[in-house]
C-alpha positions in Angstrom: 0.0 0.0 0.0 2.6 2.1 0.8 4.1 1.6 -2.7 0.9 2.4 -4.3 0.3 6.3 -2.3 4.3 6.9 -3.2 4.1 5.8 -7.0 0.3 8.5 -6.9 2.0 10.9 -5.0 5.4 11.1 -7.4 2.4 11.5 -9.9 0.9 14.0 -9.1 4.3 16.1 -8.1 5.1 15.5 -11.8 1.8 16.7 -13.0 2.0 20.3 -10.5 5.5 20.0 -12.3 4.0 20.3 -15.4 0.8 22.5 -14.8 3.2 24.9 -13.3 5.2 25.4 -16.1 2.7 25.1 -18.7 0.7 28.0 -16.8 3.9 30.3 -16.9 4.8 29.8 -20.6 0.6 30.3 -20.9 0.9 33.8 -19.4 4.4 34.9 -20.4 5.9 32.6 -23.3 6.5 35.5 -26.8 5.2 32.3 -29.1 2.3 31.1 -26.6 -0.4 32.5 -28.4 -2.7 30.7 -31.4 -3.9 27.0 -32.4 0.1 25.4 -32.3 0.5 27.0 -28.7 -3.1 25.2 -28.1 -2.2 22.5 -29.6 0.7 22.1 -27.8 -0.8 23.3 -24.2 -3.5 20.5 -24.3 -0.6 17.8 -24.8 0.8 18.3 -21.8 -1.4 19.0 -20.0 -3.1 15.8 -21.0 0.1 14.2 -20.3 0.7 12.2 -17.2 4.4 11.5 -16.6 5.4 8.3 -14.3 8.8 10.1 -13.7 10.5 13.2 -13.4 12.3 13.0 -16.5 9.2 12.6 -18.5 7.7 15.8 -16.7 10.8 17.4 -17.9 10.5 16.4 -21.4 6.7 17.2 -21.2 7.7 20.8 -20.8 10.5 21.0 -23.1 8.5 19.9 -25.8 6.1 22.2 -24.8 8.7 24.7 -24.4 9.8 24.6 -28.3 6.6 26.0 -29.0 5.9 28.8 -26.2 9.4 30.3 -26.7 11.4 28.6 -29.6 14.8 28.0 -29.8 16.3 30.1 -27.0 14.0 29.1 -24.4 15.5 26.1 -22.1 15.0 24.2 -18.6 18.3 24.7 -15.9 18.1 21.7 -13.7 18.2 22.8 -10.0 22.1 21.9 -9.9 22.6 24.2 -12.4 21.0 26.9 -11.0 23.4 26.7 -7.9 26.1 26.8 -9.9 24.4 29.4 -12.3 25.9 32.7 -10.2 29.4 31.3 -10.5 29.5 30.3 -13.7 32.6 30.5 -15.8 33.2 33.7 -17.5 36.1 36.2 -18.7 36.9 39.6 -17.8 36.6 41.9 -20.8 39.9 44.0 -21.9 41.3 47.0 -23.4 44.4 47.8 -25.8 45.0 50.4 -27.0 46.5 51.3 -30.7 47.7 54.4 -31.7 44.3 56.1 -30.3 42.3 53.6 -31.6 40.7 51.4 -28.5 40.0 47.9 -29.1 37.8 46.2 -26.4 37.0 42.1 -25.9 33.5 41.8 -24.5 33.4 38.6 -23.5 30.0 36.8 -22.2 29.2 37.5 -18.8 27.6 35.1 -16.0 28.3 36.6 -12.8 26.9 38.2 -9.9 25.8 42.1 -9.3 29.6 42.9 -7.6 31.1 40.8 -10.7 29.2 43.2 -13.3 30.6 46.3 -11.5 33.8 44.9 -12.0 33.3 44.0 -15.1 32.1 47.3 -16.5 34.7 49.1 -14.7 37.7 46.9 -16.4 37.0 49.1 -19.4 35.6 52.1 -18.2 38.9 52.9 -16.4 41.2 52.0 -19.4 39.8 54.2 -21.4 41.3 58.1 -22.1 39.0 60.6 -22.7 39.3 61.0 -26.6 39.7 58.3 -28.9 40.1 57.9 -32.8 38.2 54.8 -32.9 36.8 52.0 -30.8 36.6 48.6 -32.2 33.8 46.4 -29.7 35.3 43.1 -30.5 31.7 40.6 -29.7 33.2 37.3 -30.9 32.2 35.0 -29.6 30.4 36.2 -26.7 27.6 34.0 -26.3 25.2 36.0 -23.5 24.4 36.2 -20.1 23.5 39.2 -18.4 23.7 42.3 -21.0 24.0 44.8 -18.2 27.7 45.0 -17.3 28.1 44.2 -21.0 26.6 47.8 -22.2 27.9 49.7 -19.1 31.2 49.0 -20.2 30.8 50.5 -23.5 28.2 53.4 -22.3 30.5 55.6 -23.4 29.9 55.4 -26.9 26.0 55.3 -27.0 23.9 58.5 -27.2 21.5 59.4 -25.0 18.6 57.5 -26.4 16.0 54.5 -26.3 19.1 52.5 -27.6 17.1 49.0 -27.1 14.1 48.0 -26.6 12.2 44.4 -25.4 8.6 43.6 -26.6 6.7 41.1 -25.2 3.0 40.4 -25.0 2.7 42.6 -22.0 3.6 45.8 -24.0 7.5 47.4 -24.8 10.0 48.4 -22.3 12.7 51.2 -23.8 16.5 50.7 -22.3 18.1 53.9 -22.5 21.7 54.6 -20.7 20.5 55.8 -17.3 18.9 52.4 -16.7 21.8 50.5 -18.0 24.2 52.5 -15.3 21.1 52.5 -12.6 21.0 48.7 -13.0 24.5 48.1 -12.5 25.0 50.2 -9.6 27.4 52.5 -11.6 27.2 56.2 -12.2 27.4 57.6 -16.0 30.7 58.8 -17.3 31.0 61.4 -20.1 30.6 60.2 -24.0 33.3 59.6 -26.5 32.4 60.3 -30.2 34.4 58.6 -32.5 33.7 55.8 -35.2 32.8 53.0 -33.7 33.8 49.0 -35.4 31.9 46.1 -33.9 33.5 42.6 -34.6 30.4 39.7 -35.0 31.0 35.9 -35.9 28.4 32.6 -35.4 28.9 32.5 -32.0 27.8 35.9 -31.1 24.8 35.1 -29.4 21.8 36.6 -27.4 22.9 39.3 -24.8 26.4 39.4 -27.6 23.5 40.4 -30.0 21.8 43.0 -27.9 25.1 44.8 -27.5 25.6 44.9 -31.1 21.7 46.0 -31.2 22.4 49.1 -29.2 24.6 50.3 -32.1 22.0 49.7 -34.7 21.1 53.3 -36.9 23.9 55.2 -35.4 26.3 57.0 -37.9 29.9 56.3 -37.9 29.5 52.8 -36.8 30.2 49.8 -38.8 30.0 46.0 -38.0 32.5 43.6 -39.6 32.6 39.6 -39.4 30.1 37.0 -40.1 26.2 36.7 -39.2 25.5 36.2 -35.8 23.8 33.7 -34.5 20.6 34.7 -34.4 19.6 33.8 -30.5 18.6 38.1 -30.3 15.9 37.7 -27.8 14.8 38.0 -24.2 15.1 35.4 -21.7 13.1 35.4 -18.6 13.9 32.6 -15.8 10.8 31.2 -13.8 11.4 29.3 -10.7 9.8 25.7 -10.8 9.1 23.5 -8.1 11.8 21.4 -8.2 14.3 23.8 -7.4 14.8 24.1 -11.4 14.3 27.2 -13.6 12.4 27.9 -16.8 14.5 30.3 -19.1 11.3 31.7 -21.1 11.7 33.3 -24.2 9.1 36.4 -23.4 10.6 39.3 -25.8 12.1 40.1 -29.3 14.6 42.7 -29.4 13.7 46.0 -31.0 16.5 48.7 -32.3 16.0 52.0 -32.3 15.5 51.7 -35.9 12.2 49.9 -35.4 14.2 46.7 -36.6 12.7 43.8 -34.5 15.3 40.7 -33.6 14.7 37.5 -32.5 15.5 34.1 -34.4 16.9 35.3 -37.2 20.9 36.1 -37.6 22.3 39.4 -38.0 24.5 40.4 -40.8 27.3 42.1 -40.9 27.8 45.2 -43.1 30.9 44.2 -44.1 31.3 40.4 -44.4 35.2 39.4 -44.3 37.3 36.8 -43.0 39.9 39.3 -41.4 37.6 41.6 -39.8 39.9 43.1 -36.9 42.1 44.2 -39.9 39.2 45.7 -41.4 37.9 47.7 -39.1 41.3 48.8 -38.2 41.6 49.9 -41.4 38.1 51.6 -41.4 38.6 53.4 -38.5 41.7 55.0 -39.7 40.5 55.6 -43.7 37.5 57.2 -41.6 39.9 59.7 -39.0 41.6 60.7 -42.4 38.4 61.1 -44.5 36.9 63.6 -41.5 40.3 65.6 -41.9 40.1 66.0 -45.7 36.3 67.0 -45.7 37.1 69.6 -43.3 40.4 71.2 -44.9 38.1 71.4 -47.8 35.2 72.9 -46.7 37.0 76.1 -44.6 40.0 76.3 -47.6 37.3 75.6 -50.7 33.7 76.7 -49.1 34.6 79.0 -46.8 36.4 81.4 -49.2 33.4 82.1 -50.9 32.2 83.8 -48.0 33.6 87.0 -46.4 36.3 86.3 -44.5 36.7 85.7 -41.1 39.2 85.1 -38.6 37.8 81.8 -38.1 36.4 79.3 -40.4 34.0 76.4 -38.2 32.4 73.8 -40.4 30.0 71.3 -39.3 27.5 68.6 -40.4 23.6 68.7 -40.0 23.2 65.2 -42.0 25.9 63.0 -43.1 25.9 59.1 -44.8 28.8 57.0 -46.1 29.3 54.0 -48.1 30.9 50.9 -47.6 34.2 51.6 -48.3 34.3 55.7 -46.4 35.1 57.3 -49.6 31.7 58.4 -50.6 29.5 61.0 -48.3 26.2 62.7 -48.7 26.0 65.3 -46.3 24.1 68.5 -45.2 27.4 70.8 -44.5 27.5 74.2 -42.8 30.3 76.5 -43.3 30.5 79.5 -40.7 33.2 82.4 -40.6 33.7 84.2 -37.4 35.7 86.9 -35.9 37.1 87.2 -32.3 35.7 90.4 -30.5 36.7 89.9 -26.8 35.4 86.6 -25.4 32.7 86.3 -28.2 33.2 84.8 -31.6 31.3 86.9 -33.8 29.6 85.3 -37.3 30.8 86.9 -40.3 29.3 84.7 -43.0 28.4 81.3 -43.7 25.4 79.0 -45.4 24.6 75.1 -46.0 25.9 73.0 -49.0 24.4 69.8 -49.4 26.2 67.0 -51.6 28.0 64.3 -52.6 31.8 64.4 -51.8 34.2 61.6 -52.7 37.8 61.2 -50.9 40.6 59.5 -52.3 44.1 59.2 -51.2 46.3 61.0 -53.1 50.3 61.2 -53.3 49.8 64.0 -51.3 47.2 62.7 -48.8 43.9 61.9 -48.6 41.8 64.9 -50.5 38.6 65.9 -51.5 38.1 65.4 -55.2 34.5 65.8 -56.2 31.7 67.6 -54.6 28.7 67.5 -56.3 25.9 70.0 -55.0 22.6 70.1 -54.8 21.4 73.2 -57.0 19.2 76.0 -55.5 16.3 77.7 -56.9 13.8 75.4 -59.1 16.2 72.8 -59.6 16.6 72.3 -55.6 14.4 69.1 -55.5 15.4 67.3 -58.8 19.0 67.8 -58.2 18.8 66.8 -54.3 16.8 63.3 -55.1 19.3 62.6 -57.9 22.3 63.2 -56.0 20.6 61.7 -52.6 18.7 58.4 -54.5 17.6 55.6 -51.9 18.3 58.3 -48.4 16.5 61.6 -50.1 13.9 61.0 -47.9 16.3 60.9 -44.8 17.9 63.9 -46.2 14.6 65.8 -46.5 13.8 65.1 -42.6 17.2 66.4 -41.6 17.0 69.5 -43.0 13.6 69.9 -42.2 13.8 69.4 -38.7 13.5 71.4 -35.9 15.6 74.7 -35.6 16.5 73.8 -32.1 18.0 71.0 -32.7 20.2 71.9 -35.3 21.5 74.9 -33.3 22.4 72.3 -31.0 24.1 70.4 -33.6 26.5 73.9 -34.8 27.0 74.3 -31.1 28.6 71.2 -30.5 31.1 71.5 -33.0 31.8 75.2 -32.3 32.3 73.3 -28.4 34.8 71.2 -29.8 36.8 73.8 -32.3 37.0 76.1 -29.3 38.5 73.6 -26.8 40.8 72.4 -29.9 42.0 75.3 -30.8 42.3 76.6 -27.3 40.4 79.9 -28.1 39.8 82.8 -24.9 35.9 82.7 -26.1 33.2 81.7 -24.2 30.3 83.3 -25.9 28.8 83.1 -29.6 26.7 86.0 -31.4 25.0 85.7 -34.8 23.9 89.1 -36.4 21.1 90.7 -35.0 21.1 88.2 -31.9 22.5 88.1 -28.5 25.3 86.3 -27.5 24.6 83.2 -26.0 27.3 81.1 -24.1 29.1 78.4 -25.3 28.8 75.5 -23.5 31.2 72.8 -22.5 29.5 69.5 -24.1 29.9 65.8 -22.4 30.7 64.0 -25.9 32.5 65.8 -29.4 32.1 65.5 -32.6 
């Protein structure tokens, strides 16, 4: 008899087993909605396992279909061990102002993550040429300490965000830092080279994901491998956890990620040389544009003892030698602590860079024509991002001021000029301020 009540009560601790899970996928799996979820519910449900391993393989199988391929079981001995898992510290090098990072995955506890995020935060100087964010093989874990450490390069925006049946919840910087237990540090601008292969997986993919839409950044390697979702553990009676699958990944393109891999822009089988290489062609390219818009574009203008160009809207191609741009061209003069606008206007294009004997140069800048021809000359010379050319120059004053300000910031502190204050014609001067990140 006694035999009999332990063989019914080992039953029906496999069934809660499985009701318990089933009930949690139910509510929370992303795929647990329509007649294969249904399907799938009433099988196990209707299932009635004679041993704990079958209740397991109930719910795995039932598992496959609430939150697909990312969504597994950790036995209870494995969530023990889960906190103290094996995992690398990130590093830093640094070559000839270019920083190159390792992100490796990450599996510890909340003191580990500091640590973590702080290994790079405190190699890095304050300006940089270029940061290559080497993701290879970094196959997950928490994302946290992984986007602290590289904060730095991230603007302040809805850089990621998860939805799941309940609704979308943005990730911005602030919550990154707040959730680590770190304070912010200031930006660093500069092109930014991520490195991807088949093992970059899940929280490696959400890192990359933060990047996605932001100028200046390109990602080199191979596709990822697709695993660009978010994981959810549920605690199960045995001691066990459910990893659910309850959210996609969304970029702040409005690109949603999940099961799919993620291509590189550049595919290559040497893709740290490559992205060396890019973030150097780039440094140079910046430096040509600008010699020729203050020697070339700002002669037209009347003279000034200053020449400050800057960049409303700017794209490149693949290879960094091609830009359409929205460029401003300002000429000032130094009265006191005030620079002074003498002259200036917008000249919107297509420049191509090339290196030369004599360095790299600007040697074509095809403009978009005023007058009646404005529109017809801007869509051919724009094509495909006309329309993302068209937004940019019609958006809000505001926020290009903001955009002129920065790099006025940045030629100031340069150039080490005794100004502190700015004054267009007819307007009051208005003080320049010290910005967090450069151009």
């Amino acid at each position: 008899m006694a035999a009999v009540l332990l063989f019914v009560a080992c039953g029906d601790a496999n069934e809660r087993y499985v009701r318990k899970a089933v009930k949690i996928m139910d509510r929370q799996g992303l795929y647990a909605q329509g007649e294969q979820w249904e399907a799938a519910k009433a099988e196990a449900l209707a299932a009635h396992p004679v041993s704990h391993a079958e209740a397991v393989e109930t719910v795995q199988q039932a598992l496959k279909v609430a939150g697909g391929k990312h969504s597994f079981i950790l036995s209870a001995d494995e969530v023990v061990g889960n906190d103290t898992g094996s995992w690398a510290m990130p590093s830093v090098e640094l070559r000839d102002g270019i920083a190159v990072i390792t992100l490796p995955a990450f599996g510890g506890n909340e003191s580990d993550g500091r640590r973590y995020a702080a290994t790079v935060l405190e190699a890095l100087p304050g300006r940089l040429n270029g940061v290559v964010i080497d993701l290879r093989d970094n196959r997950g874990g928490n994302m946290y300490p992984m986007i602290a450490a590289v904060h730095r390069f991230l603007p302040d925006d809805n850089m990621l965000r998860f939805r799941s049946r309940q609704g979308t919840q943005p990730i911005n910087r602030d919550y990154v830092m707040r959730s680590v237990g770190m304070e912010r540090q200031p930006s660093i601008e500069c092109p930014v080279a991520i490195l991807t292969n088949e093992w970059t997986a899940s929280s490696g993919e959400a890192v990359l994901i933060c990047f996605r839409g932001l100028e200046k950044v390109k990602v080199f390697g191979s596709p990822t491998a697709g695993y660009a979702s978010a994981n959810t553990p549920f605690p199960l009676p045995d001691g066990s956890q459910l990893v659910l699958t309850t959210g996609c990944d969304v970029a702040r393109t409005g690109e949603e990620f999940c099961d799919d891999p993620i291509a590189p822009d550049i595919s290559t089988d040497t893709p740290m040389e490559d992205a060396l290489s890019w973030i150097g062609y780039q440094c140079r390219a910046d430096d040509a544009i600008d010699y020729y818009l203050i020697k070339e574009i700002g002669s037209l203008y009347t003279p000034g003892e200053v020449c400050i160009p800057h960049s409303d809207f700017l794209v490149a191609d693949s290879t960094f030698t091609t830009f359409w741009g929205d460029w401003w061209v300002f000429n000032y003069n130094i009265v006191g602590d005030t620079l002074k606008t003498v002259s200036g206007g917008n000249h919107a294009g297509k420049m191509q860079v090339q290196k030369t004997a004599d360095g790299y140069k600007v040697v074509s800048f095809d403009q978009v024509e005023d007058g009646a021809r404005y529109r017809s000359s801007a869509k051919r010379i724009f094509g495909y991002i006309y329309n993302d050319f068209r937004k940019s120059i019609e958006g809000r004053q505001s926020w290009r001021d903001s955009i002129r300000m920065k790099y006025v910031s940045y030629y100031v502190e340069r150039h080490h000029l005794p100004v502190t204050m700015l004054q267009d014609y007819g307007r009051p001067a208005v003080e320049i301020p010290i910005f967090e990140s450069i151009p």
